[in-house]
C-alpha positions as CSV (number, residue, x, y, z in Angstrom):
1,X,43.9,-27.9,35.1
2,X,45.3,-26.6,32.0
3,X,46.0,-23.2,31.5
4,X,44.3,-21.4,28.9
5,X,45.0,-18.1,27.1
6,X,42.8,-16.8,24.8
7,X,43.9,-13.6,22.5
8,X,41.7,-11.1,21.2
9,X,44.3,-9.8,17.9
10,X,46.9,-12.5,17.3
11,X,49.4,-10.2,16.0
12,X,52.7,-9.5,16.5
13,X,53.1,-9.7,20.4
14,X,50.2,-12.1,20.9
15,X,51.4,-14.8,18.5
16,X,55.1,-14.6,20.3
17,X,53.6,-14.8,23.2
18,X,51.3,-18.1,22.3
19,X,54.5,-20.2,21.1
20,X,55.7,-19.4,24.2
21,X,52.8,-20.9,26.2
22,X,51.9,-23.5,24.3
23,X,55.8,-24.6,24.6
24,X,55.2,-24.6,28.4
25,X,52.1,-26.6,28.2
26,X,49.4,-23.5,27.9
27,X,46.5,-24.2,25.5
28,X,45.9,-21.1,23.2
29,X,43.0,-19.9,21.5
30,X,42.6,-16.5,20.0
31,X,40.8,-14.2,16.7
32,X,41.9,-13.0,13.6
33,X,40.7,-11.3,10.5
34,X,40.8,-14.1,7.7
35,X,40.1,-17.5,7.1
36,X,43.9,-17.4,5.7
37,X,45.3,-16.7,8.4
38,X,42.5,-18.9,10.9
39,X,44.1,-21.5,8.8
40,X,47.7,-20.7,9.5
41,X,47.1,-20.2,13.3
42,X,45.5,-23.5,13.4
43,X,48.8,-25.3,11.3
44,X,50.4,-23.9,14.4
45,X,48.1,-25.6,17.1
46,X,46.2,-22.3,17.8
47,X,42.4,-22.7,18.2
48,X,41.5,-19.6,15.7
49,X,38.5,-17.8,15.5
50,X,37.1,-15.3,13.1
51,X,36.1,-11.6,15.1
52,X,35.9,-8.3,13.3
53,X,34.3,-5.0,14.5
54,X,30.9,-5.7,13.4
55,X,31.7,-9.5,13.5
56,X,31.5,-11.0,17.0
57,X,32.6,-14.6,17.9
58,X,30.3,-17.3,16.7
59,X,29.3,-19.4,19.6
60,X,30.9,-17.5,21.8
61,X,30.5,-19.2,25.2
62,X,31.8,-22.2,23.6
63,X,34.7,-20.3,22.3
64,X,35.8,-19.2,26.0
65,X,34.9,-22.3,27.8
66,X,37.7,-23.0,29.9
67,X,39.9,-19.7,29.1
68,X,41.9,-18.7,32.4
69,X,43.5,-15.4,30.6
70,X,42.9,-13.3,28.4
71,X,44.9,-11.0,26.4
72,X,43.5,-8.3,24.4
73,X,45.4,-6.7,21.5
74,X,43.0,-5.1,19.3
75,X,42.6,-1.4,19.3
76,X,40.0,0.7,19.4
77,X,37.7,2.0,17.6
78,X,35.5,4.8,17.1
79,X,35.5,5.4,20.8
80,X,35.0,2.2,22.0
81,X,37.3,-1.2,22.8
82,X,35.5,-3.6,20.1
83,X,36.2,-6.8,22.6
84,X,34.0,-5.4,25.2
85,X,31.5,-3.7,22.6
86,X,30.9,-7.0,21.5
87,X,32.0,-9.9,24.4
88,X,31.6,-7.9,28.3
89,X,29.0,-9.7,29.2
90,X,30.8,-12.7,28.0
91,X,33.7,-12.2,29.4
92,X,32.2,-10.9,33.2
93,X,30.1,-14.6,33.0
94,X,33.9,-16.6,32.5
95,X,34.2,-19.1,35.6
96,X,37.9,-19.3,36.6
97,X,39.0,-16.1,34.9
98,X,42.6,-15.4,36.8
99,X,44.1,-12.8,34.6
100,X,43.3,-10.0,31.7
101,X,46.1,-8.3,30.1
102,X,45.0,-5.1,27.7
103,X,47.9,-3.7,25.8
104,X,47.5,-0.4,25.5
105,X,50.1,2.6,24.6
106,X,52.4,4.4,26.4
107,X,50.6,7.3,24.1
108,X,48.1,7.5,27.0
109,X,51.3,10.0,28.2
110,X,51.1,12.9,25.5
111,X,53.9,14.2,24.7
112,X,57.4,14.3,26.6
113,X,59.7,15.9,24.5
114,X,62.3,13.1,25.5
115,X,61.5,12.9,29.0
116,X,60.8,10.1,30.8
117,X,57.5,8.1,31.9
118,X,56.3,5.6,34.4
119,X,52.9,4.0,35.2
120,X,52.9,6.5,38.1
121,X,52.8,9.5,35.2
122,X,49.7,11.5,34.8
123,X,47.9,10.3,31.8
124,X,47.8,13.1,29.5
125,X,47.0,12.0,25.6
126,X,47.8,14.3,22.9
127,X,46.7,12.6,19.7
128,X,42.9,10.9,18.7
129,X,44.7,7.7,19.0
130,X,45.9,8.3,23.2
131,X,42.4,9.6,24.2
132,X,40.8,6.8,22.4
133,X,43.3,4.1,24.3
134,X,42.6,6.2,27.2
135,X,38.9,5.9,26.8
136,X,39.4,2.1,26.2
137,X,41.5,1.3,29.0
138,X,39.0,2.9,31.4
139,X,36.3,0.8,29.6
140,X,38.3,-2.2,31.0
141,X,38.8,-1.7,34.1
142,X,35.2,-0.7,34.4
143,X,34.2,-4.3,33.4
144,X,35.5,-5.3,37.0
145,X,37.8,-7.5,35.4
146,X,41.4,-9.3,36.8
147,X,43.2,-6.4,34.6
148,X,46.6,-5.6,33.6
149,X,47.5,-3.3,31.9
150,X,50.7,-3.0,29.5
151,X,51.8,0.6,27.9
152,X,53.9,-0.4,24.9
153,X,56.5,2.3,23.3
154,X,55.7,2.1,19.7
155,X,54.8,-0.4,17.3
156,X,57.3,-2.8,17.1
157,X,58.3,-5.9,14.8
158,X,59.9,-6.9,11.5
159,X,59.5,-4.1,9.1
160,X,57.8,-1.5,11.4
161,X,60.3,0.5,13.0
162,X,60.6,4.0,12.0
163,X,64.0,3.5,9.9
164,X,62.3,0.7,8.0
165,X,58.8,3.3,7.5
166,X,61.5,5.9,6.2
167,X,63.1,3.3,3.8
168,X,60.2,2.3,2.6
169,X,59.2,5.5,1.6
């Protein structure tokens, strides 16, 4: 059986994680925003789908036919993850479903002043943005889902580190 991952926000970490799949074999599938960029994923072998808040997946049992992962990218909004707003029931029918990944913030912390986290750390959100990522990741794991959950520092990639922000004015 081929493995399957479908992305829910093929941005930065989900597309570098795709290429690496699909160079071990994985078939890939996944939403963006645009019909540009839909076209470019699928130049680069990556089923794409259109989803928006307010803009579900078209067909979307079709879409996740076959998906054994899932990984979901896309932040939240207004209070609420917009993948489960619009796809839980979807998601909770999937057959075969080994693995959800959520990537979430380390945010969910609050405020350190320098000091250090782990997943163990009470989850303490200081800003709309970590109580809403809170409130999301509780929505997944409510879902009863095969969830895992990734706290990233920052938002990271080309042009989006601090220095560069600075720079850039």
């Amino acid at each position: 059986m081929t493995r399957t991952l479908f992305c829910f926000g093929l941005g930065y970490v989900a597309e570098r994680l795709a290429q690496r799949l699909m160079e071990e074999g994985w078939r890939v599938a996944g939403t963006c925003r645009t019909p540009e960029k839909q076209a470019a994923l699928r130049g680069r072998g990556i089923e794409a789908h259109l989803f928006d808040i307010g803009r579900p997946l078209e067909a979307a049992g079709a879409a996740l036919a076959g998906v054994t992962h899932i990984l979901a990218s896309i932040p939240p909004k207004e209070g609420t993850d917009p993948v489960l707003g619009a796809h839980d029931t979807d998601l909770r029918a999937l057959q075969g479903l080994e693995w959800v990944g959520y990537l979430s913030t380390t945010g969910v912390y609050g405020e350190k002043d320098g000091g250090w986290v782990d997943e163990a750390s009470p989850l303490n959100p200081s800003t709309p943005n970590g109580k809403a990522r809170v409130a999301a990741e509780a929505q997944w794991r409510a879902a009863g889902l095969p969830l895992h959950i990734f706290r990233l520092s920052g938002i990271y990639g080309p042009g989006r580190s601090a220095i560069e922000q600075v720079r850039a004015g």
